[in-house]
TORKOLBA-517888 format. One line per 3 residues: number of its first residue (from 1); their letters; for each residue z, y, x of C-alpha. Coordinates in steps of 0.1 Angstrom, whole numbers. Each point is the difference from the previous one (the first is absolute). Layout:
N
NUM	a	Z,Y,X  ...
# end
This chain:
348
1	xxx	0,0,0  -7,35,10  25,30,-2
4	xxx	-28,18,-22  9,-26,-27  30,16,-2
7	xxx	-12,39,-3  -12,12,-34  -15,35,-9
10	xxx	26,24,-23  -33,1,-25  -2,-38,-8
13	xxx	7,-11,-31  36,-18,-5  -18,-29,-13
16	xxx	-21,-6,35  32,8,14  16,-32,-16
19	xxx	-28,-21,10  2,12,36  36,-11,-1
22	xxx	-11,-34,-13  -28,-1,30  23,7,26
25	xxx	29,-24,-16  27,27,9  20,24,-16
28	xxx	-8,31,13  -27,21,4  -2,34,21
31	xxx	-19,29,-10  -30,24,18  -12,32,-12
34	xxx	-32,12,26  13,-31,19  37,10,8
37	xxx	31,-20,-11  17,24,-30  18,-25,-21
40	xxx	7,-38,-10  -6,-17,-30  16,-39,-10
43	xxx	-5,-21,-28  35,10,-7  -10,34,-5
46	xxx	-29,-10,-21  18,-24,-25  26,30,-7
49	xxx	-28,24,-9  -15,-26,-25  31,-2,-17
52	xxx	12,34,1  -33,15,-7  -26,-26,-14
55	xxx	-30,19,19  -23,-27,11  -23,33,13
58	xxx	21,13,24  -10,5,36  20,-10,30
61	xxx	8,34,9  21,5,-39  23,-31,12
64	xxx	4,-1,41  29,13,15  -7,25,21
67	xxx	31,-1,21  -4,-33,18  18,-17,30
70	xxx	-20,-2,28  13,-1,36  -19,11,33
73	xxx	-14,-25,33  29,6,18  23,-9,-31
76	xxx	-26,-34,-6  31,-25,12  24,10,-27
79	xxx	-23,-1,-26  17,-36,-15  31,16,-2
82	xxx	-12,29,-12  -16,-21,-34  33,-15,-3
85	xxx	14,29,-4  -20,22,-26  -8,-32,-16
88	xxx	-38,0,5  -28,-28,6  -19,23,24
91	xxx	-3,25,22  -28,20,22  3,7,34
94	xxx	-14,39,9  -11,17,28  2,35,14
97	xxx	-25,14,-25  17,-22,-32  -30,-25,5
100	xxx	13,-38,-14  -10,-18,33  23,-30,-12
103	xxx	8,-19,-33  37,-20,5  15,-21,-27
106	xxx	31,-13,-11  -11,-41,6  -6,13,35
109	xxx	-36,3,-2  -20,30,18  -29,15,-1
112	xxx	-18,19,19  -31,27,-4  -35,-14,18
115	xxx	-10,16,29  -35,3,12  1,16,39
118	xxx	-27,-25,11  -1,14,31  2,-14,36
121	xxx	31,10,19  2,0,36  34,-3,13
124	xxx	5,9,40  14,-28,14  -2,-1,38
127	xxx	27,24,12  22,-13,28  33,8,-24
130	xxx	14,17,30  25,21,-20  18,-38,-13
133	xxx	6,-15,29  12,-23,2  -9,-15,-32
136	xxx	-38,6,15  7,-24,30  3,-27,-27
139	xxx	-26,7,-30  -25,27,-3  8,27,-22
142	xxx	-17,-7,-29  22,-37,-6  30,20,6
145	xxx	21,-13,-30  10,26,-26  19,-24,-19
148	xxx	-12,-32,-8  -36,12,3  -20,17,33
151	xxx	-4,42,-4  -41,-8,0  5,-22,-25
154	xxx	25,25,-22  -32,27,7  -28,-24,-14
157	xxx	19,-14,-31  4,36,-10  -38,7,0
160	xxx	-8,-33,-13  22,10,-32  -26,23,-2
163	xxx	-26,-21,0  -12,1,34  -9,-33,19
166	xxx	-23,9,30  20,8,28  -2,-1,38
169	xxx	23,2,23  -12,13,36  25,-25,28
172	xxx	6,3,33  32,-9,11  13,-34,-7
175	xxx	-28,-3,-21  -5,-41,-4  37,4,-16
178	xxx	-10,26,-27  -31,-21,-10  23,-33,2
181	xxx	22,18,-25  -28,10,-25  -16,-32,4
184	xxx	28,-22,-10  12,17,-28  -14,-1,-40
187	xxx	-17,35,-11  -24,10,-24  -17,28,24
190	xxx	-21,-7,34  11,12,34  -26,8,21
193	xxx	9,1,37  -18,27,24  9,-7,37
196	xxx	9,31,22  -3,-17,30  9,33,18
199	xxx	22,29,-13  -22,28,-22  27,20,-17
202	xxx	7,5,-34  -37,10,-9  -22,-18,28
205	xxx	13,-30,-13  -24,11,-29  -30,-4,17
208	xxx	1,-40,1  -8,2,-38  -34,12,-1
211	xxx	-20,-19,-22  30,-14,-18  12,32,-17
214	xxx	-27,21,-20  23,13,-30  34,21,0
217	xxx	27,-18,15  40,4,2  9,2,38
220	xxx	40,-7,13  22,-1,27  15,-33,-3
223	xxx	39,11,1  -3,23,-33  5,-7,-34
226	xxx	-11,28,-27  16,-5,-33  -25,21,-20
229	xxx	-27,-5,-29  -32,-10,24  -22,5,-24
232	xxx	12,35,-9  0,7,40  -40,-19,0
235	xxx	-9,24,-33  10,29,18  -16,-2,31
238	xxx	-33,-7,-21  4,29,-22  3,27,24
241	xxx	-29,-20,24  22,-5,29  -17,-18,33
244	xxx	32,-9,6  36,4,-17  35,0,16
247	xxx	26,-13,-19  29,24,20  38,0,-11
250	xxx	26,26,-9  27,-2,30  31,21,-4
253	xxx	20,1,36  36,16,2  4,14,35
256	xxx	39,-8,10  -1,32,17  0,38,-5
259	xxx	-32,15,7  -4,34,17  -31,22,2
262	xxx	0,22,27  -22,33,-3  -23,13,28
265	xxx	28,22,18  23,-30,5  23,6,-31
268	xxx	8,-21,-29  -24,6,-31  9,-30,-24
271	xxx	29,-29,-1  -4,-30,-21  30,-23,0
274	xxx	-11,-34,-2  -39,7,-20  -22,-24,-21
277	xxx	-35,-3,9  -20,-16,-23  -42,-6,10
280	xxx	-24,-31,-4  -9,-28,24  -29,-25,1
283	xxx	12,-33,-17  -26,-20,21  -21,-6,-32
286	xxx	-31,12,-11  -32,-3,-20  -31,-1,19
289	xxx	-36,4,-7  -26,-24,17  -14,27,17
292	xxx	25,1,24  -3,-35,12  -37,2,7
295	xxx	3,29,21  26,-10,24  -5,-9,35
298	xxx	2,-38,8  30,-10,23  9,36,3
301	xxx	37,4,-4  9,26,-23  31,10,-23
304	xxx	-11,5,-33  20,35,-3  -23,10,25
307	xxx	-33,-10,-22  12,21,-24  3,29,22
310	xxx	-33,-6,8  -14,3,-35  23,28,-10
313	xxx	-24,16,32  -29,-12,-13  6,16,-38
316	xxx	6,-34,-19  27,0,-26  32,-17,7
319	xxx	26,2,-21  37,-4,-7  19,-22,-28
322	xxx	35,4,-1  24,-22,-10  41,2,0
325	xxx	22,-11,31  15,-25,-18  -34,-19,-8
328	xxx	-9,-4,35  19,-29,23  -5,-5,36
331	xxx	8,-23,23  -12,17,31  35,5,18
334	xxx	32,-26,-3  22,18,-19  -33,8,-27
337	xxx	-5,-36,1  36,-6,-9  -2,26,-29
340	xxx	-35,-17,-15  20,-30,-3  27,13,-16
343	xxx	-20,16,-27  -23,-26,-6  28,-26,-4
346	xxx	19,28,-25  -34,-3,-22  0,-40,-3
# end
């Protein structure tokens, strides 16, 4: 079943309404006007407008209750208690723009809304992890358990939730143990393996897929984990005809210190005791156009911040998409690693 079954217009008739509750086998229904969640209507609702009012005409929008218990992504794991206590069968699960990306009921069934980013991801995989030794003397850095699963593995169920199944990892380091990995365990994607057999960078790395990339692709540093809407991220950088979009992070700092600016003639100007600075960072992720790929240099190592400095020279259009510090983990340093595990452990 899909979570559309469960989403019905304000404007249908309560009739349709009943037998969409029939289709679906549940008791609950919620309810769109121009697509967005506004209300819920059950056949609860339903039988006590029959008797109460007799109107067999009446649209959806006369009986729903316009109120209704919903909770947001971050609240999804106390969603069974939740129906427990307000005494309901079912309840959606919102994002940040009240968009149902999530149907949970009470018999501990859950649905979820299709995605369709069919779109190859390429996931950087070759770094030498020096940052985690010593974890890195051991496995590379993409098997480096997050919990029970690898962080490249925690990065490519997310996109495949959005329907994405083409990925390809570029390895260099340790490389026969990240394809033993993939190789061993059940999936329903394809890994594709592209040898670096000597360091490129972030973006040279690039150039060992011509010929296998001719459509927009997601590219990521392997020791990141964006917890955004990807397709929302994909629409954007489409809309506003972006060769290439950064996804870049809020990041507030706290300086422990007080700050003191000191004028030209040596005397104090300004004192901040202890100031917030607040700016955005690149995440590592990005959405890429083809383009890029077929105009890169073969074997040339290259960061990919510095191919976008090259086409900001050359007039292209690179752009920005920002997304809140809290939906962006990353692994890169110990103690970052140390948090991503405590977070994602809080959300199973």
């Amino acid at each position: 079943m899909d979570i559309k079954d469960f989403l019905i217009d304000e404007n249908v008739a309560m009739i349709d309404a009943m037998h969409q509750l029939d289709k679906v086998s549940k008791k609950v229904l919620f309810v769109t006007k121009e697509n967005k969640f506004i209300a819920s209507i059950t056949d609860g609702d339903i039988r006590r407008w029959i008797l109460k009012k007799g109107n067999l005409d009446a649209k959806v929008k006369d009986i729903a209750n316009y109120n209704p218990k919903y909770l947001v992504e971050s609240e999804k794991k106390l969603a069974k208690d939740f129906m427990k206590k307000h005494f309901i069968e079912g309840l959606p699960i919102l994002n940040e723009n009240k968009d149902i990306v999530s149907v949970v009921l009470l018999n501990d069934e859950e649905y979820d809304i299709k995605r369709e980013l069919s779109i190859p991801i390429v996931i950087m995989a070759g770094g030498l992890g020096t940052r985690l030794y010593p974890y890195t003397k051991i496995l590379p850095k993409p098997l480096i358990p997050i919990g029970e699963i690898p962080i490249v593995e925690h990065i490519i169920n997310r996109f495949n939730k959005y329907g994405s199944n083409e990925f390809y990892l570029v390895v260099n380091h340790k490389k026969n143990m990240i394809k033993a990995y993939f190789n061993e365990i059940e999936k329903n994607y394809t890994v594709n393996y592209v040898d670096e057999d000597i360091p490129l960078g972030t973006g040279g790395g690039l150039s060992l897929l011509k010929g296998k990339i001719n459509s927009t692709f997601i590219l990521s540093n392997c020791d990141i984990l964006i917890e955004d809407d990807y397709e929302k991220i994909f629409k954007f950088h489409k809309d506003n005809n972006n060769l290439i979009t950064m996804v870049c992070s809020l990041k507030t700092i706290r300086i422990p210190y007080g700050v003191v600016e000191i004028s030209k003639n040596g005397e104090i100007e300004e004192m901040k005791e202890k100031p917030i600075l607040s700016f955005f960072t690149n995440t590592g992720m990005y959405i890429v156009e083809p383009k890029v790929i077929k105009e890169l240099n073969e074997n040339e190592f290259i960061g990919f911040p510095d191919i976008i400095e090259k086409y900001k020279r050359y007039g292209e259009k690179v752009g920005v998409y920002p997304i809140s510090e809290n939906n962006w983990l990353d692994m890169g340093q110990i103690d970052e690693m140390e948090e991503m595990r405590r977070r994602l452990e809080k959300d199973e």
